[in-house]
GUTIKOL-69666 format. One record per residue (C-alpha): z, y, x; residue in one letter. Coordinates in steps of 0.25 Angstrom, whole numbers, padded with zeros to 4 digits, always signed. Example, Ala and Ser with C-alpha at 12.3 -4.5 7.8 and 13.67 -1.06 7.14 Angstrom:
2
+0031-0018+0049A;+0029-0004+0055S;
# end
This chain:
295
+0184+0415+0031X;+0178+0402+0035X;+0189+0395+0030X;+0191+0401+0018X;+0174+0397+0015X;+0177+0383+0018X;+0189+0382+0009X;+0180+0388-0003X;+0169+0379+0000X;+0179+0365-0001X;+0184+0374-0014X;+0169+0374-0020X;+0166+0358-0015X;+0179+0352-0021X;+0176+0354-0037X;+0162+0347-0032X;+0169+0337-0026X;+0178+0334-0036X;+0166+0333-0047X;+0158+0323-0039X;+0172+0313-0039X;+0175+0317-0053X;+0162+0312-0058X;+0162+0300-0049X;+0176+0296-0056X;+0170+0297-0068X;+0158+0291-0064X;+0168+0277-0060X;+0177+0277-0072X;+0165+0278-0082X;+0158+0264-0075X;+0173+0257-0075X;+0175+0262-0092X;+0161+0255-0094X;+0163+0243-0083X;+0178+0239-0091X;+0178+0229-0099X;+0163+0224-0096X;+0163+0211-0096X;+0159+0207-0082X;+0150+0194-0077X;+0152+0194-0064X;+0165+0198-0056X;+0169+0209-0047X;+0160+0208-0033X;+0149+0205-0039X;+0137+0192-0039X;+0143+0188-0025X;+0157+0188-0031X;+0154+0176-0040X;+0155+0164-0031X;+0141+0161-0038X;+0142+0148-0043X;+0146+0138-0030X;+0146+0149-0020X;+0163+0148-0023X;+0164+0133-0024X;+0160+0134-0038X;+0149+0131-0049X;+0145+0141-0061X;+0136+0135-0073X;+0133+0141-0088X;+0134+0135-0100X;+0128+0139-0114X;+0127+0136-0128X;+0113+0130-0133X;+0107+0133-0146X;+0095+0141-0151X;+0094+0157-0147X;+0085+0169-0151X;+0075+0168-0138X;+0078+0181-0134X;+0095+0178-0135X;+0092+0164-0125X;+0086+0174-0116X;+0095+0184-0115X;+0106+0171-0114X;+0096+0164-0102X;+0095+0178-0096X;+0109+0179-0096X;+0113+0164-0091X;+0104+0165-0080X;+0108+0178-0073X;+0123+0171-0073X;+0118+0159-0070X;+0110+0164-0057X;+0123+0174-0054X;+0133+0161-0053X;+0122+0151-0049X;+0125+0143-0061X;+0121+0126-0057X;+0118+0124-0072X;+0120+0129-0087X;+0126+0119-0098X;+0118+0119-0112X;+0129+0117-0121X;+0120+0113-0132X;+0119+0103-0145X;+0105+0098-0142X;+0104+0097-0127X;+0091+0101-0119X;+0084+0103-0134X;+0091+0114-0133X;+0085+0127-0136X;+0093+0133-0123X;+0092+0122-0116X;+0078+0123-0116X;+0077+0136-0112X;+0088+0138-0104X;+0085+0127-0095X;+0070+0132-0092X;+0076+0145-0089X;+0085+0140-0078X;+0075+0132-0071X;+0073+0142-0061X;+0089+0144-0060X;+0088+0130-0056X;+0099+0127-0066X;+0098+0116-0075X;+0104+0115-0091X;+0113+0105-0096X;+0115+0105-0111X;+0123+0098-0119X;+0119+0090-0133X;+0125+0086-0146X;+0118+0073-0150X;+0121+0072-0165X;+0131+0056-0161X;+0122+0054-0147X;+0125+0055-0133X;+0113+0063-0127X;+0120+0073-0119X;+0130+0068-0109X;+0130+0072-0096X;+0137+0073-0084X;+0134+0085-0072X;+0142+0084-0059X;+0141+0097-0053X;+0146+0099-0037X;+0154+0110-0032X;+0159+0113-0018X;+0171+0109-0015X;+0167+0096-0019X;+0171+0101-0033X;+0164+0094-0044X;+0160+0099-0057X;+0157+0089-0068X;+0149+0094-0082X;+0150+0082-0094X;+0140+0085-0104X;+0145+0080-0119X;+0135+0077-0129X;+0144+0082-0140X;+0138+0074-0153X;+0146+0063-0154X;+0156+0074-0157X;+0152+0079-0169X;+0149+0066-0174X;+0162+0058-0170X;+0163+0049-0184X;+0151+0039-0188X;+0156+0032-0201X;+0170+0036-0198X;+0171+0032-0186X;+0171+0037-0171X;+0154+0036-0168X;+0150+0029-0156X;+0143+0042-0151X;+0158+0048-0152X;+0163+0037-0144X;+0154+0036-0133X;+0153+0051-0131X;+0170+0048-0129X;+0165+0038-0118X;+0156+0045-0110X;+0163+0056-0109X;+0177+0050-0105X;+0167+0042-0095X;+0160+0055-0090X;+0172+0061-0087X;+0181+0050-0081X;+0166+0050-0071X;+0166+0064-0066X;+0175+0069-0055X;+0173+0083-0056X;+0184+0093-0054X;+0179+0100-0065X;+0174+0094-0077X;+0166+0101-0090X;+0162+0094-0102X;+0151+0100-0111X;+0145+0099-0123X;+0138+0103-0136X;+0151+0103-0146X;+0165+0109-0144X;+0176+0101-0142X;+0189+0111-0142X;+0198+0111-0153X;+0206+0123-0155X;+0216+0129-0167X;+0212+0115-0173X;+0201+0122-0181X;+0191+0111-0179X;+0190+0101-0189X;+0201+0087-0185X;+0191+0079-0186X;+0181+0086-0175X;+0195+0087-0168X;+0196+0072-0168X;+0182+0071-0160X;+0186+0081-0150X;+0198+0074-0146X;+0193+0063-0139X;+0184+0072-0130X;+0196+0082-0126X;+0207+0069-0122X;+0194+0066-0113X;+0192+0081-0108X;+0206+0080-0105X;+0208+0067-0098X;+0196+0070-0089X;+0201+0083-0087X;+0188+0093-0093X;+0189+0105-0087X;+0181+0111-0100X;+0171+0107-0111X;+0159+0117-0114X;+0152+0118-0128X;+0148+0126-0138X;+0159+0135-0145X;+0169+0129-0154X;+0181+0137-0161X;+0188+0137-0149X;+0178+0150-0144X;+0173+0151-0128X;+0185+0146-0120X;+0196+0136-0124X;+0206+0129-0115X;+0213+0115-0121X;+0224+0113-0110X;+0215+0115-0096X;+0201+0112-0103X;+0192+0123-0108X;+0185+0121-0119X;+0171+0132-0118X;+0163+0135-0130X;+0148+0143-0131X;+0145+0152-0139X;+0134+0147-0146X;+0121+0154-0151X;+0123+0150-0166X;+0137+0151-0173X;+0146+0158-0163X;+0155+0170-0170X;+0156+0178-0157X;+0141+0181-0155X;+0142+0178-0140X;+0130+0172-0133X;+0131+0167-0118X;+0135+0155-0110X;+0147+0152-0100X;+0146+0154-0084X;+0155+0144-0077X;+0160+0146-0063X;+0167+0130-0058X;+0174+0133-0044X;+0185+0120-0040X;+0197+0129-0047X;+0190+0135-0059X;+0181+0136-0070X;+0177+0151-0074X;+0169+0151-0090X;+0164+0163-0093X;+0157+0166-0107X;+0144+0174-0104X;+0135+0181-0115X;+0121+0185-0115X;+0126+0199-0109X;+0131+0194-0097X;+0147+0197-0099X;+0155+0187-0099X;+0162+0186-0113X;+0174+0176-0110X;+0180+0170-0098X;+0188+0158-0094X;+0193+0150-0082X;+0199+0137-0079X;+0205+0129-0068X;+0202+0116-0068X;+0212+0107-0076X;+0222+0121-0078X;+0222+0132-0086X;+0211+0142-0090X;+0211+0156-0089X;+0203+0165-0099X;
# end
């Protein structure tokens, strides 16, 4: 009799038993249908899982476009920029911006990272004058060195005077051969205001006659990737083992993204991601250095 008891009271438990792992299988497969295809910031394992910045050898940094926002949009973008910035420990953000630290951004954007301890660099487009060069040699371990050429792009988009190649054309071609025949970094980034890709041959010849003479340099010198504001070549675009990265800008870019790039250098690679002001990373790329990119 005994026996029989037992066996009816298993009989009652099991059908309780098996709700309880029914609705914990459910209760798994509804978070993996809402967790695929969410764009994910930060990989499997967790913060500890990224290397944070140097801790694998490596240096992270953002870069943005400038330009003018609603207040409340440059907030939400700052916001944004700083929680990635402190998660990677960023060592400094780029500006890529036509007026330099006149910029509205700039301005702002710097202040707000003050107590980050991150500094701002920005980019100009001087209008046929040469006011924002500069050169940022940044150490990593491994005795890696990573080297930032700042190009005032101005001269570009006025390359003729009277018909002629202008004399701020020329000696932006100078100082920039010169720059980079200087450095000694093994990676090497070039940015400025104005995007110098061409692709599909859309662009007008005669804006693809003063872009060649910068992209024989980038190659001979072996630039690792030009940042700027976006071109028709859209986010990533790879011209034999340089990529060329454009922003979306606040006014005029079709695809309604706002956000800035996270950049993670180690001695092997360069990761790019595309970030918006939701935190999800938009677009992807990676480059080994001098070889081919993967997207």
């Amino acid at each position: 009799m005994e026996e029989e008891a037992a066996a009816d009271r298993g009989r009652r438990q099991l059908p309780w038993r098996c709700t309880v792992a029914v609705q914990a299988a459910l209760c798994l497969a509804l978070y993996a249908a809402f967790s695929i295809g969410e764009p994910q910031l930060f990989p499997r394992g967790g913060v500890d899982a990224l290397g944070r910045g140097a801790r694998r050898g490596g240096v992270a940094f953002l870069s943005v476009a400038g330009g003018e926002r609603a207040p409340a949009d440059q907030a939400r973008l700052l916001r944004q920029m700083e929680a990635v910035a402190k998660v990677y420990e960023a060592k400094f953000v780029l500006d890529v911006a036509q007026s330099g630290e006149d910029d509205p951004l700039w301005q702002d954007g710097s202040k707000y990272f003050e107590a980050l301890n991150i500094p701002w660099y920005s980019t100009m487009s001087s209008h046929g004058r040469i006011l924002g060069n500069f050169v940022k040699k940044v150490n990593m371990s491994y005795d890696q060195v990573l080297d930032i050429v700042g190009l005032d792009t101005g001269a570009v988009q006025e390359p003729l005077h009277d018909g002629k190649i202008s004399d701020s054309y020329r000696e932006q071609t100078k100082w920039l051969e010169r720059s980079l025949a200087l450095t000694s970094g093994n990676w090497k980034i070039v940015v400025g205001y104005s995007p110098l890709a061409v692709c599909d041959e859309v662009e007008e010849p005669e804006i693809m006659k003063s872009y060649a003479p910068f992209q024989r340099i980038f190659a001979k010198y072996e630039v690792d990737a030009y940042i700027s504001t976006g071109g028709f070549c859209g986010y990533f675009h790879r011209d034999n083992s340089m990529l060329y990265i454009g922003h979306p800008s606040p006014r005029g870019d079709q695809t309604g993204v706002d956000g800035f790039f996270l950049y993670r250098v180690t001695a092997l690679e360069m990761e790019s991601m595309l970030i918006n002001v939701e935190g999800k990373v938009v677009r992807r790329s990676v480059v080994r250095q001098h070889g081919t990119e993967t997207m």
